[in-house]
N, CA, C, O and CB atoms as a CASP TS submission, in Angstrom:
PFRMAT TS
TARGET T0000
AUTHOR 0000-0000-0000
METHOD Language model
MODEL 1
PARENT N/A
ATOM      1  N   UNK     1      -3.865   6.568   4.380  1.00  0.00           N
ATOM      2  CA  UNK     1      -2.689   7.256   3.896  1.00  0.00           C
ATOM      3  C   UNK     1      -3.077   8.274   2.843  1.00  0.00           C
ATOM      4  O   UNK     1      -4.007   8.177   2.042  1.00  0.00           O
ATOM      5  CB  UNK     1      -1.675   6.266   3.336  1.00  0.00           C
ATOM      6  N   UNK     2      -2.142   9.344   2.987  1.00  0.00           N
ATOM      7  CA  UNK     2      -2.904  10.579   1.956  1.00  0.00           C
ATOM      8  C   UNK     2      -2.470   9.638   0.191  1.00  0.00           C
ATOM      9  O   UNK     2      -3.314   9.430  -0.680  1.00  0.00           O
ATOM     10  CB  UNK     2      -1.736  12.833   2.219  1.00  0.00           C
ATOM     11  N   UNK     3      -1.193   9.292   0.113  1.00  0.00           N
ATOM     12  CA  UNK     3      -1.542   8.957  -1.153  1.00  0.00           C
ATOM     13  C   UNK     3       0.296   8.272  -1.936  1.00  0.00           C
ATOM     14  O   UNK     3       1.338   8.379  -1.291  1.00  0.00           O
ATOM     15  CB  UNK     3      -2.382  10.653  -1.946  1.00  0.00           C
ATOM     16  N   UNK     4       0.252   7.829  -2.926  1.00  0.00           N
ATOM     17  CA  UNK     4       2.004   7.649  -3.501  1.00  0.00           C
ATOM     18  C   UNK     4       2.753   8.389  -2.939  1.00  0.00           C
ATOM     19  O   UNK     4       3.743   7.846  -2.447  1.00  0.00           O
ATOM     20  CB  UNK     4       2.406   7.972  -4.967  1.00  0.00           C
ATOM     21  N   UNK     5       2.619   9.857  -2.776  1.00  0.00           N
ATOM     22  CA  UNK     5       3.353  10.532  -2.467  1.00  0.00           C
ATOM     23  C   UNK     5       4.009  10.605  -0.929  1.00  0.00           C
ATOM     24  O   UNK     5       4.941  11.299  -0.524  1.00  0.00           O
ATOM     25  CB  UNK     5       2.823  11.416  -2.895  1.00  0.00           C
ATOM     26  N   UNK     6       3.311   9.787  -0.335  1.00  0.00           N
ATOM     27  CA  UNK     6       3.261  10.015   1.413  1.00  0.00           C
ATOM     28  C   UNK     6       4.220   8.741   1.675  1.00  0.00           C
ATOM     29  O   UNK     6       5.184   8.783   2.439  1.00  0.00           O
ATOM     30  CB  UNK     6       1.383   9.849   2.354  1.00  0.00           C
ATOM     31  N   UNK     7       3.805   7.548   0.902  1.00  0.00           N
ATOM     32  CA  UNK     7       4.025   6.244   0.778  1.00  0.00           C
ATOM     33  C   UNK     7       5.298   5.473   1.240  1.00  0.00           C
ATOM     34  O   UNK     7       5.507   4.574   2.055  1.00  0.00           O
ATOM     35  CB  UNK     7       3.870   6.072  -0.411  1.00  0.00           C
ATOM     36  N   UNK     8       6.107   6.248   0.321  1.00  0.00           N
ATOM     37  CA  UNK     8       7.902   5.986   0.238  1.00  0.00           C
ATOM     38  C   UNK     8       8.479   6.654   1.821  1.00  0.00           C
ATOM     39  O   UNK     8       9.449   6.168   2.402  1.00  0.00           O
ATOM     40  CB  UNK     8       8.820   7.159  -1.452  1.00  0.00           C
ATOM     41  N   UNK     9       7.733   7.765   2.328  1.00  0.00           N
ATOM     42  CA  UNK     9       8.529   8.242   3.591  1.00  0.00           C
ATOM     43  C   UNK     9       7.868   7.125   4.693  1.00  0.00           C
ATOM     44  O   UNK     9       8.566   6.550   5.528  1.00  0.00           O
ATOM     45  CB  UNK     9       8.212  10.114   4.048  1.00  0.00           C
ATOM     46  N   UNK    10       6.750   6.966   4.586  1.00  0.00           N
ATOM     47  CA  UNK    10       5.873   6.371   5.888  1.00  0.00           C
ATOM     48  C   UNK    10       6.516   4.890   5.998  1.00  0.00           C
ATOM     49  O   UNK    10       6.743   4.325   7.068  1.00  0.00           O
ATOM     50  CB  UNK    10       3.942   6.290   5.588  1.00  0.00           C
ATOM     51  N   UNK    11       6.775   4.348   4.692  1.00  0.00           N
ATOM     52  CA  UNK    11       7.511   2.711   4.557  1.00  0.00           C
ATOM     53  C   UNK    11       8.923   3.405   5.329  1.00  0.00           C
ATOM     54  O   UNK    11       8.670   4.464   4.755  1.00  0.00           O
ATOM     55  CB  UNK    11       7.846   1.849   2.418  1.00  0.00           C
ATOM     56  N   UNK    12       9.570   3.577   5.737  1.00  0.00           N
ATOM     57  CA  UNK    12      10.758   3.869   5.768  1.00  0.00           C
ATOM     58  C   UNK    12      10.553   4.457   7.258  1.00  0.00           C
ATOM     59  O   UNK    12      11.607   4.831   7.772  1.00  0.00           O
ATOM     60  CB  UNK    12      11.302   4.751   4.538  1.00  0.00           C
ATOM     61  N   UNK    13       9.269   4.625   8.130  1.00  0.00           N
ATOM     62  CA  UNK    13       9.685   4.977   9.307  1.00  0.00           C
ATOM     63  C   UNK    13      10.047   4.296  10.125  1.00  0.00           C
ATOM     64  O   UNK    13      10.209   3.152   9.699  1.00  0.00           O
ATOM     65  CB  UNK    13       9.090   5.496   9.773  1.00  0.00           C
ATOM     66  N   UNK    14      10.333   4.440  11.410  1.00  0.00           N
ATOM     67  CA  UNK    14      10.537   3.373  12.627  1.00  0.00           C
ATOM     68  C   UNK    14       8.594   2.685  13.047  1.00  0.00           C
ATOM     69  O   UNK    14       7.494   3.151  12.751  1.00  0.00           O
ATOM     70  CB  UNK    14      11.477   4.565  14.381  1.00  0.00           C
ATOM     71  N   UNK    15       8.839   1.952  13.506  1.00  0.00           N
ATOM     72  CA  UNK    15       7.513   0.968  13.570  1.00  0.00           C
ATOM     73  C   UNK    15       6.388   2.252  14.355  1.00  0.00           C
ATOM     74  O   UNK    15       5.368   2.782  13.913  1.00  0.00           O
ATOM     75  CB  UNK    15       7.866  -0.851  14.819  1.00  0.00           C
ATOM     76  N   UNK    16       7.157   2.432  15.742  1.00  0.00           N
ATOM     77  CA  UNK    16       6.823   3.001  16.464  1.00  0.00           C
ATOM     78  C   UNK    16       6.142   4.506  15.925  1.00  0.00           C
ATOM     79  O   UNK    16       5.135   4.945  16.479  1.00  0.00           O
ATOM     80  CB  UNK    16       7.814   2.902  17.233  1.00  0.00           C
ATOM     81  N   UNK    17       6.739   5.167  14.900  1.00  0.00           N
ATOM     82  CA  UNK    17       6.784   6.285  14.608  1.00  0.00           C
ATOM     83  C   UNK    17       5.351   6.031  13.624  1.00  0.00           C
ATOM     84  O   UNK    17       4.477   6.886  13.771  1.00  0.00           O
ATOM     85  CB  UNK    17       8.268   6.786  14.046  1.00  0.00           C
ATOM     86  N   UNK    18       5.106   5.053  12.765  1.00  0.00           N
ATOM     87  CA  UNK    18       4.347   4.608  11.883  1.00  0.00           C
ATOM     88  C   UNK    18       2.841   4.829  12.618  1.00  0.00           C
ATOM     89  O   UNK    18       1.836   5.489  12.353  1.00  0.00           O
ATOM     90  CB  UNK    18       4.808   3.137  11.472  1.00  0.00           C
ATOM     91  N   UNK    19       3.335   3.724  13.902  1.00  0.00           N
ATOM     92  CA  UNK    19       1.881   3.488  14.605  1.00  0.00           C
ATOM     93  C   UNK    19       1.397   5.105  15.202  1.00  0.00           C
ATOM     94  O   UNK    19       0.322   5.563  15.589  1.00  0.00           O
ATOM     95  CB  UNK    19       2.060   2.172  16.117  1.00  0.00           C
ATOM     96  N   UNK    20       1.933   5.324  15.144  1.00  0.00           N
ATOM     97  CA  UNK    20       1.734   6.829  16.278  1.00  0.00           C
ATOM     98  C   UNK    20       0.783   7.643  15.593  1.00  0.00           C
ATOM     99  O   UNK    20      -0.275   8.140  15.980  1.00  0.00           O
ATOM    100  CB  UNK    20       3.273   7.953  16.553  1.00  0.00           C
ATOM    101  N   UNK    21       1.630   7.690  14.025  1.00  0.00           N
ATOM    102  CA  UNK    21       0.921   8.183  13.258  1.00  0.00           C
ATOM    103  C   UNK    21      -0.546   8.330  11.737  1.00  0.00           C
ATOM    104  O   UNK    21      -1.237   9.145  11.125  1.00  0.00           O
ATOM    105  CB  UNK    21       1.682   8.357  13.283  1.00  0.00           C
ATOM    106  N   UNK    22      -0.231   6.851  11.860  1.00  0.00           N
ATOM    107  CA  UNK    22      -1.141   6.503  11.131  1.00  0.00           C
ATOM    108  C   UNK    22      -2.261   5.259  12.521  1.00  0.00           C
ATOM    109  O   UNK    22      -3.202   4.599  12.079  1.00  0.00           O
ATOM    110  CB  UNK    22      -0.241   5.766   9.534  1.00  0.00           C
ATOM    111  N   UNK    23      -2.020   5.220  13.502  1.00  0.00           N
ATOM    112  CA  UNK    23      -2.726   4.417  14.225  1.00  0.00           C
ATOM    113  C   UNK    23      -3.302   2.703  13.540  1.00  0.00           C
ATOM    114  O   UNK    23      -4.388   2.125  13.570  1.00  0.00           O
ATOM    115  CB  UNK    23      -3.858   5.412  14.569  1.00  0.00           C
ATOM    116  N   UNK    24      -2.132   2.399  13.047  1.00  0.00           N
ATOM    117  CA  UNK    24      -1.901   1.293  12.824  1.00  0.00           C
ATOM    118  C   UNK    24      -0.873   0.356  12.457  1.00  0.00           C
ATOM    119  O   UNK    24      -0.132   0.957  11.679  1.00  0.00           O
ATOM    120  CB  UNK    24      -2.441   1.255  12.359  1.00  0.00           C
ATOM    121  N   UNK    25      -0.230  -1.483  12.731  1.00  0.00           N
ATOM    122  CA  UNK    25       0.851  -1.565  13.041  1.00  0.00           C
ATOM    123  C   UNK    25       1.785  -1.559  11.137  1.00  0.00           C
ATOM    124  O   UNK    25       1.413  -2.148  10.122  1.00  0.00           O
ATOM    125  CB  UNK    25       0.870  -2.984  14.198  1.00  0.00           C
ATOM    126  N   UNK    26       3.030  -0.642  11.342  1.00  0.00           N
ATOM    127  CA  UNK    26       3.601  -0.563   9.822  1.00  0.00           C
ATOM    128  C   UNK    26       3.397  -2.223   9.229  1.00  0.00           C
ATOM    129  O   UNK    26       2.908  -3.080   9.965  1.00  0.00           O
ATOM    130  CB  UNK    26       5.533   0.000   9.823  1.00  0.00           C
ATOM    131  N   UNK    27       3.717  -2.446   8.205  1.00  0.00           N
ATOM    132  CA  UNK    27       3.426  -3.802   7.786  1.00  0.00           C
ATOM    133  C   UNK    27       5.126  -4.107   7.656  1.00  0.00           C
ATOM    134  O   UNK    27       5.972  -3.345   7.189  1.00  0.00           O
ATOM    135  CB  UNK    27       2.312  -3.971   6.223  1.00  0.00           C
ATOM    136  N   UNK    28       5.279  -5.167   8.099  1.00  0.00           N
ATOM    137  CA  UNK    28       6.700  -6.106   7.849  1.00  0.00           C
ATOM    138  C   UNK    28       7.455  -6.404   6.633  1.00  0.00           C
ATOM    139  O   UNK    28       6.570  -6.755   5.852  1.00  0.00           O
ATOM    140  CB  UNK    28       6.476  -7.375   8.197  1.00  0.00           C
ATOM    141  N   UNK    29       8.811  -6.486   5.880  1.00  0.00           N
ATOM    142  CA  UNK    29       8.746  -6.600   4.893  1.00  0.00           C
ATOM    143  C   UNK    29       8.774  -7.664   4.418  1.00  0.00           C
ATOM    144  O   UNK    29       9.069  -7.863   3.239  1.00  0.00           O
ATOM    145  CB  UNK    29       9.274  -6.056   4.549  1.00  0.00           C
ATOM    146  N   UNK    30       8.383  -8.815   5.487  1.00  0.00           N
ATOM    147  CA  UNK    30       8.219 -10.063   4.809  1.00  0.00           C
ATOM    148  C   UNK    30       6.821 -10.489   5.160  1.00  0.00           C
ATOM    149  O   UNK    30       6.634 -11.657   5.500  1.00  0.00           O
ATOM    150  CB  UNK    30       9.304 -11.127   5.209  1.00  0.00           C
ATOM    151  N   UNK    31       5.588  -9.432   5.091  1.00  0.00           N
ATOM    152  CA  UNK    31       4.275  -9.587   5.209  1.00  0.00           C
ATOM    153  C   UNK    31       3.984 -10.020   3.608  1.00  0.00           C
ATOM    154  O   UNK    31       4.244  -9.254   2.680  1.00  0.00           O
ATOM    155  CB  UNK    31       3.512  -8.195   5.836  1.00  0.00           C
ATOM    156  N   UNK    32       3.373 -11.441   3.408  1.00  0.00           N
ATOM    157  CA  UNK    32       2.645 -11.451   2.299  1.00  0.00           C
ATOM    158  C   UNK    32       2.035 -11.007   1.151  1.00  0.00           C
ATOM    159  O   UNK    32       2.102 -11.029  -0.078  1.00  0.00           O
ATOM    160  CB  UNK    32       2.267 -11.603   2.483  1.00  0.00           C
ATOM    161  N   UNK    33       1.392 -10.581   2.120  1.00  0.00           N
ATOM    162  CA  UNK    33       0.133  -9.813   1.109  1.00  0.00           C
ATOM    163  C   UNK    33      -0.098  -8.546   1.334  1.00  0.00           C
ATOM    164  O   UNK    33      -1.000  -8.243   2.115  1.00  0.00           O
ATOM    165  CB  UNK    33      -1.305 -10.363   1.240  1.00  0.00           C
ATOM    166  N   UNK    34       0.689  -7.532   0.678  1.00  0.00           N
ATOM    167  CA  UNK    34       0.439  -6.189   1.291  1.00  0.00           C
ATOM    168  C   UNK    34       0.050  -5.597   0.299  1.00  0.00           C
ATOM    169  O   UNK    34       0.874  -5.206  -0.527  1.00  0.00           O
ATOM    170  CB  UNK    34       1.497  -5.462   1.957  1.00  0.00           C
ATOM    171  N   UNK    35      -1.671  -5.322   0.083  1.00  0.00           N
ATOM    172  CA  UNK    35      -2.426  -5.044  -1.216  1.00  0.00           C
ATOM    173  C   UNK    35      -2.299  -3.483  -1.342  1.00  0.00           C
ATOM    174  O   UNK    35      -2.771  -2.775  -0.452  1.00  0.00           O
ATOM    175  CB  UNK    35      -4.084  -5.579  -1.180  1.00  0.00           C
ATOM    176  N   UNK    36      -1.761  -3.015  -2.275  1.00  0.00           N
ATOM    177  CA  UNK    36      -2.525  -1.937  -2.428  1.00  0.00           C
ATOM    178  C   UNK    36      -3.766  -1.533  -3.943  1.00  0.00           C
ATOM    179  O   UNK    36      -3.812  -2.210  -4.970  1.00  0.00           O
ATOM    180  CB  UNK    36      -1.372  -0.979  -2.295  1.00  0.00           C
ATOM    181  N   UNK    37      -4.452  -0.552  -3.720  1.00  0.00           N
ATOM    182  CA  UNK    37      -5.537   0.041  -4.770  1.00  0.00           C
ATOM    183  C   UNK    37      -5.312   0.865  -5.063  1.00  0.00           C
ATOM    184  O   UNK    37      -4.265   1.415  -4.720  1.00  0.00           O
ATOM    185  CB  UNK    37      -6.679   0.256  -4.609  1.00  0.00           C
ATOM    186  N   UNK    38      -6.407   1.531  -6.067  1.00  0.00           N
ATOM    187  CA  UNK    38      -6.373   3.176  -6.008  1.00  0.00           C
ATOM    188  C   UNK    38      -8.194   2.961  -6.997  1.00  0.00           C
ATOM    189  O   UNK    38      -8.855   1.922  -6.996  1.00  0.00           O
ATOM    190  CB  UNK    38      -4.428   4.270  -7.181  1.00  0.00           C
ATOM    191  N   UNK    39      -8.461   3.882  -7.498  1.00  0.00           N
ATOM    192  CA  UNK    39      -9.759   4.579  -8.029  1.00  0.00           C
ATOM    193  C   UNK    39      -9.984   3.539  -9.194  1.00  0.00           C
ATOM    194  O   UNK    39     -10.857   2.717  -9.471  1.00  0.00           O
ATOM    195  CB  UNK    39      -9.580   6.350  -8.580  1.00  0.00           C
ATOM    196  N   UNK    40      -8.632   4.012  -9.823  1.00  0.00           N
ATOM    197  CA  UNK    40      -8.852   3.317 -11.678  1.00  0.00           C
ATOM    198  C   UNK    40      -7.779   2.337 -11.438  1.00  0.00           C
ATOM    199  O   UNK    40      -8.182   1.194 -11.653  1.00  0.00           O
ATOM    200  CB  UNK    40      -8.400   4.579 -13.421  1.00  0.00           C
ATOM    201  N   UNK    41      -6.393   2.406 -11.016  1.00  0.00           N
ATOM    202  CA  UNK    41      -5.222   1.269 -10.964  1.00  0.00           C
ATOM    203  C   UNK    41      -4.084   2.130 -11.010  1.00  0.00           C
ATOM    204  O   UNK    41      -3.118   1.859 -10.298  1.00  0.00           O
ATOM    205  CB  UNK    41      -5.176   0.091 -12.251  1.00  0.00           C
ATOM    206  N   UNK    42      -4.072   2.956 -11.623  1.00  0.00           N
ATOM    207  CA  UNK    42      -2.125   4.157 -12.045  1.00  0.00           C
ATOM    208  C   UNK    42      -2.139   3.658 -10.819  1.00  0.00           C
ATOM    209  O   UNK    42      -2.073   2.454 -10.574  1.00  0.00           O
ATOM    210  CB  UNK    42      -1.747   6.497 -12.390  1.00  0.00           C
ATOM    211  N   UNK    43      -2.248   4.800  -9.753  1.00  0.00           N
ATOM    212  CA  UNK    43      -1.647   4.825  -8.479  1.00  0.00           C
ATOM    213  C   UNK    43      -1.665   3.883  -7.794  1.00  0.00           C
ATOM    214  O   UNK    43      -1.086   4.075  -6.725  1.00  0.00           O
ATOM    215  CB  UNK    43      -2.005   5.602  -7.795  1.00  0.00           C
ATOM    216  N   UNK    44      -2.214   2.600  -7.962  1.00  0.00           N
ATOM    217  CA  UNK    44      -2.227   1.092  -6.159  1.00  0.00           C
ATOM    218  C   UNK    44      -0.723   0.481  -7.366  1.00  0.00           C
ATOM    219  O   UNK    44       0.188  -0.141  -6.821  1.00  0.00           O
ATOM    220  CB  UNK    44      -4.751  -1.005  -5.808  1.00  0.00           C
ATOM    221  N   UNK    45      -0.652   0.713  -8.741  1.00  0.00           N
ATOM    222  CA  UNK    45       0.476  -0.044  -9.745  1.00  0.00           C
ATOM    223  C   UNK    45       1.747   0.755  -9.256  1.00  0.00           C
ATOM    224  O   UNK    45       2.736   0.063  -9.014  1.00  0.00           O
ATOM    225  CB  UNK    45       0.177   0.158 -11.665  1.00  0.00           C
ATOM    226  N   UNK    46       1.872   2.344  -9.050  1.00  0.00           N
ATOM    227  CA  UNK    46       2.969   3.178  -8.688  1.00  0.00           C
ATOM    228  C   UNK    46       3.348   2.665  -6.641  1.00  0.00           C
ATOM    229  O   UNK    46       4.350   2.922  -5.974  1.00  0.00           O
ATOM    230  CB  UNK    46       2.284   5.159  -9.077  1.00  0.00           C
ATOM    231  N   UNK    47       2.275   2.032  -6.300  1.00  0.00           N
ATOM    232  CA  UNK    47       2.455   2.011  -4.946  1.00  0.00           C
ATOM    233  C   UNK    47       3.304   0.788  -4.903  1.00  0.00           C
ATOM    234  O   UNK    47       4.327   0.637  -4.235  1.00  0.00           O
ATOM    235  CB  UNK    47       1.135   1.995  -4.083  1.00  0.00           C
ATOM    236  N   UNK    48       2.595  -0.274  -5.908  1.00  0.00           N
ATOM    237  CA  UNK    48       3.193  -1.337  -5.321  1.00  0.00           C
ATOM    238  C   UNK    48       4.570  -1.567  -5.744  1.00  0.00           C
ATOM    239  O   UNK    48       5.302  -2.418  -5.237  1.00  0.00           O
ATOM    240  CB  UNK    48       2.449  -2.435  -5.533  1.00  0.00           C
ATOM    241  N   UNK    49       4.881  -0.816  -6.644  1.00  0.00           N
ATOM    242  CA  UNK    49       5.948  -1.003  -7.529  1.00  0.00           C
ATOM    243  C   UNK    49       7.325  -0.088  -6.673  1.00  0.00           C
ATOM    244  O   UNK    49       8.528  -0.257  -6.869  1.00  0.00           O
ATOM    245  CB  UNK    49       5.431  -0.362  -9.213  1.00  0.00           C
ATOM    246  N   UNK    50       6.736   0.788  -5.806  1.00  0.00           N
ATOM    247  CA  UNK    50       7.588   2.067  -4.551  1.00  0.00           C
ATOM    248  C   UNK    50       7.435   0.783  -3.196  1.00  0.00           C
ATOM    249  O   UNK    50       8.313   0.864  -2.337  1.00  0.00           O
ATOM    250  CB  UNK    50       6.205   4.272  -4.048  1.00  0.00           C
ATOM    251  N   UNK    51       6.629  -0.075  -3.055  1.00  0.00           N
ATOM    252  CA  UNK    51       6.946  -0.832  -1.904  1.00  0.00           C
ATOM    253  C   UNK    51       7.963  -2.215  -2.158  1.00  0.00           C
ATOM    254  O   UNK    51       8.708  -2.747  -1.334  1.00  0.00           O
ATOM    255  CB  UNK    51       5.537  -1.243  -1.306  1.00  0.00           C
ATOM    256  N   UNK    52       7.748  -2.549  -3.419  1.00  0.00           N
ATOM    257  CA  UNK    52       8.540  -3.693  -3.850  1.00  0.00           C
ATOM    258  C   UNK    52      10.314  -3.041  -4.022  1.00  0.00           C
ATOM    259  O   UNK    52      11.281  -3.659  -3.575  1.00  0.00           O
ATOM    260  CB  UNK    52       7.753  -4.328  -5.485  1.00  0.00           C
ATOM    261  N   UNK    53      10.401  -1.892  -4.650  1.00  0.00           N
ATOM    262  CA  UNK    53      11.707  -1.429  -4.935  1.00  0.00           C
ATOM    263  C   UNK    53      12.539  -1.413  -3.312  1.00  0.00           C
ATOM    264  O   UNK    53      13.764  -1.423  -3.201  1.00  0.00           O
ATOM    265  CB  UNK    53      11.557   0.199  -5.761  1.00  0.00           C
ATOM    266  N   UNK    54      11.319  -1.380  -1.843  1.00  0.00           N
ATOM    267  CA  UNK    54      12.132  -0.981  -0.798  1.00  0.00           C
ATOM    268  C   UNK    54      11.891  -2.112  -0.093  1.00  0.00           C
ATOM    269  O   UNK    54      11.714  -2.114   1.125  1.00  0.00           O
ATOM    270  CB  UNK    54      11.870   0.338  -0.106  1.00  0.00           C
ATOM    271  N   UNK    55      11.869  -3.392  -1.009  1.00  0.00           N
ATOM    272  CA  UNK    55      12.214  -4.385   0.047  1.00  0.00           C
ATOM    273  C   UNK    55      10.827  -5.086   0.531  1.00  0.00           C
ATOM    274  O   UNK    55      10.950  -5.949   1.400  1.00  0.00           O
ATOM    275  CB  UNK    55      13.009  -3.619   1.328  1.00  0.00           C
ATOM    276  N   UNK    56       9.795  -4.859   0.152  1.00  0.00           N
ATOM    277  CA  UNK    56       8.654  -5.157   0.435  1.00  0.00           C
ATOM    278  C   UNK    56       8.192  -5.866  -0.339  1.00  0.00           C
ATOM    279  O   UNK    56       7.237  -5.556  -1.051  1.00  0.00           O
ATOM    280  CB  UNK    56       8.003  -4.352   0.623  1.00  0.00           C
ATOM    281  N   UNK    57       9.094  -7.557  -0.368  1.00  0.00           N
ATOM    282  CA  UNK    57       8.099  -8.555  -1.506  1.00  0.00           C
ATOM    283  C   UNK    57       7.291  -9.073  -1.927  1.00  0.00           C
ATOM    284  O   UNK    57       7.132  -9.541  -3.054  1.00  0.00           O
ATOM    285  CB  UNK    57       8.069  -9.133  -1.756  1.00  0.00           C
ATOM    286  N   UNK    58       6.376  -9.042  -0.647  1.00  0.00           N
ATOM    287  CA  UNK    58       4.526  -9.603  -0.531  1.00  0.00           C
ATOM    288  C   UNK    58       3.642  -8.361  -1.340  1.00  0.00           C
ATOM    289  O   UNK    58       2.488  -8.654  -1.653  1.00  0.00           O
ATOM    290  CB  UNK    58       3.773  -9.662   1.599  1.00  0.00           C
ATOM    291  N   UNK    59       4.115  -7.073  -1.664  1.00  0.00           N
ATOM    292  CA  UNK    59       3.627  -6.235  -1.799  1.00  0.00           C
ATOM    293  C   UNK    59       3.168  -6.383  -3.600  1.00  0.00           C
ATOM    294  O   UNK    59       3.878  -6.529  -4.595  1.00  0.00           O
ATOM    295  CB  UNK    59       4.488  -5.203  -1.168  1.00  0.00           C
ATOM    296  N   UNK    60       1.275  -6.236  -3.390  1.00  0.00           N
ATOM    297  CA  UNK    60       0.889  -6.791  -4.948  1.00  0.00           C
ATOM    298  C   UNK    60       0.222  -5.771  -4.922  1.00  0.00           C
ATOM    299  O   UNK    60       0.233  -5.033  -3.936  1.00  0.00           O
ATOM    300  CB  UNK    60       0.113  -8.270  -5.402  1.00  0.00           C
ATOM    301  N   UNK    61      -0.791  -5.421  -6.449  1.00  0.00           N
ATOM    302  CA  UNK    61      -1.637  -4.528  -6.629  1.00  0.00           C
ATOM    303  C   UNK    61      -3.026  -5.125  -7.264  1.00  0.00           C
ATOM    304  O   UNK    61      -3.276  -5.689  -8.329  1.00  0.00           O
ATOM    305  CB  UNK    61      -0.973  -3.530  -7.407  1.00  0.00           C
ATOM    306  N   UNK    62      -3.695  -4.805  -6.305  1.00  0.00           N
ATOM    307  CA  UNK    62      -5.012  -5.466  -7.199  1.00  0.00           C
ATOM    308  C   UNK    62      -5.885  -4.775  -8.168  1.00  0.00           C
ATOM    309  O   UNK    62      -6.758  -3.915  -8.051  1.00  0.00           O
ATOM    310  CB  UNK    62      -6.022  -5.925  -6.316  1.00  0.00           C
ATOM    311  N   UNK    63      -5.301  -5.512  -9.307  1.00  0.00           N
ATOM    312  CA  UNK    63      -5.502  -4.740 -10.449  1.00  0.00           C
ATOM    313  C   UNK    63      -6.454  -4.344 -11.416  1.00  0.00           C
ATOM    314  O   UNK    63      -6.307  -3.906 -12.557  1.00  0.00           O
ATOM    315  CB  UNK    63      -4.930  -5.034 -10.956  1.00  0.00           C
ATOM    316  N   UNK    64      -8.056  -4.727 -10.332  1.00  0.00           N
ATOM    317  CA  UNK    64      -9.127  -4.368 -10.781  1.00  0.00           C
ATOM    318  C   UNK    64      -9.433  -3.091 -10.221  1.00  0.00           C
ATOM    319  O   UNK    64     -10.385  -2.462 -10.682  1.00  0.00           O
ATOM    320  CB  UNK    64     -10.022  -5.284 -10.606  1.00  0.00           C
ATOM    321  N   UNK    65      -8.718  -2.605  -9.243  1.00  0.00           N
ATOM    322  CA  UNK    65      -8.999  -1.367  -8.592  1.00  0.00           C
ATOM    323  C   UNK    65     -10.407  -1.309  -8.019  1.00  0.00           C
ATOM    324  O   UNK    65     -11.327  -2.049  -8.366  1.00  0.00           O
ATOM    325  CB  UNK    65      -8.789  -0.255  -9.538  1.00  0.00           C
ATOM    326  N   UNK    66     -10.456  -0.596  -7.339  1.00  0.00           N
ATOM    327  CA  UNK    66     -11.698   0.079  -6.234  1.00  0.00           C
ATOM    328  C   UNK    66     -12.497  -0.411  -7.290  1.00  0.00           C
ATOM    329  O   UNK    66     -12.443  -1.608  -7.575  1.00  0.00           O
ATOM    330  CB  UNK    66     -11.872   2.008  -5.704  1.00  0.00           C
ATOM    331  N   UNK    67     -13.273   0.410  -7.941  1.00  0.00           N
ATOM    332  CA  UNK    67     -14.029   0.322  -9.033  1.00  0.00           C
ATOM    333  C   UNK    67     -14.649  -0.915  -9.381  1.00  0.00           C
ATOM    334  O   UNK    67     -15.863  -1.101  -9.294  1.00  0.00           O
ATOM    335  CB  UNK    67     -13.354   0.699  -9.979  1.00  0.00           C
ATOM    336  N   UNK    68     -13.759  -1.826  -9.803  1.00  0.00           N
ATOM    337  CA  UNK    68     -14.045  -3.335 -10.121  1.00  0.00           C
ATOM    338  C   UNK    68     -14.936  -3.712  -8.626  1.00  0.00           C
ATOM    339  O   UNK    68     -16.134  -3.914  -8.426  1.00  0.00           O
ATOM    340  CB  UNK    68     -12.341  -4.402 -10.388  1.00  0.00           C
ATOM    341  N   UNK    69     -14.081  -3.701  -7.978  1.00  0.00           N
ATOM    342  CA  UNK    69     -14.628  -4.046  -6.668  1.00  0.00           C
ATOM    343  C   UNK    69     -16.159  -4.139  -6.318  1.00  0.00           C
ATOM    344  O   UNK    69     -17.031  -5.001  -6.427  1.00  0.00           O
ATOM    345  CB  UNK    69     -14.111  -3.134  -5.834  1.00  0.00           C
ATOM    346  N   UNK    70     -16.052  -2.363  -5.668  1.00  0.00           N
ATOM    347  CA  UNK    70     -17.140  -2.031  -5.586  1.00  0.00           C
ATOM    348  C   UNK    70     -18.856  -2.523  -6.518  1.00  0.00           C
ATOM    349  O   UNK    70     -20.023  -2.555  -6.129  1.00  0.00           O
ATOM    350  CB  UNK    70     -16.673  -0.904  -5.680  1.00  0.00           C
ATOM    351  N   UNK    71     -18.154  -2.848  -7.915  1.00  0.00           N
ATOM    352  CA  UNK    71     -19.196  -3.321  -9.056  1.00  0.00           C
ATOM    353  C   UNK    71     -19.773  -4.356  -8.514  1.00  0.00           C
ATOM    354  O   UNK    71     -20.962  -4.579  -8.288  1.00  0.00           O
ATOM    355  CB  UNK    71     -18.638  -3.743 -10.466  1.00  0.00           C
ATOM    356  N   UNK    72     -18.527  -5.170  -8.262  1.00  0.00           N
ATOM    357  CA  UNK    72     -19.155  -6.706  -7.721  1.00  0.00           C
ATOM    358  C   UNK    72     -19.552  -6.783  -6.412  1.00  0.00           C
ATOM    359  O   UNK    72     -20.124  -7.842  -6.155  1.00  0.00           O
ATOM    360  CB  UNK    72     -18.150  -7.892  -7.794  1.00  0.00           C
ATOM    361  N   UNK    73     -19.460  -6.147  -5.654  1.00  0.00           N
ATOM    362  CA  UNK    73     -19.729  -5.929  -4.376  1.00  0.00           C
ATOM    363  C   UNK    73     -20.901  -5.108  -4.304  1.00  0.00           C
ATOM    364  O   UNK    73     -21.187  -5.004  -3.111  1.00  0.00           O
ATOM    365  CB  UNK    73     -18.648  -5.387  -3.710  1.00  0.00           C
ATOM    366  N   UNK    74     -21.577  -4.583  -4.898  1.00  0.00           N
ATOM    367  CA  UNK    74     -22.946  -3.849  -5.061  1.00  0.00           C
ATOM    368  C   UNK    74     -23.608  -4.365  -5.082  1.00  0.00           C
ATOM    369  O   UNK    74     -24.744  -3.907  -5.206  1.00  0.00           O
ATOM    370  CB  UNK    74     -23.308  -3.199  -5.836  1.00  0.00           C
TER
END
């Protein structure tokens, strides 16, 4: 996904329309665990907080971001 900004329209498409375009299935809004990231944290915190407002309650942010990750994963 290009980014927050893309986020709020793509949650909000028809399933069909989702898959077409991002070539993968939209996530449900009673999917669990619907992680998002970003670099440092602002943006996966603005994502999850735009997926939770639309109904999307599994939707968390992992709040070590990429970064953290990648550290421990190196």
């Amino acid at each position: 996904m290009a980014g927050v900004s893309e986020l709020e329209s793509a949650l909000q498409m028809e399933p069909a329309a989702f898959q077409a375009l991002y070539s993968a299935e939209k996530p449900k809004l009673q999917d669990e665990n619907l992680i998002f990231f970003c670099q440092m944290g602002r943006r996966g915190l603005q994502a999850t907080q735009l997926a939770q407002g639309l109904g999307y309650t599994g939707a968390r942010n992992f709040a070590g971001a990429y970064r953290e990750w990648s550290q421990k994963e190196g």
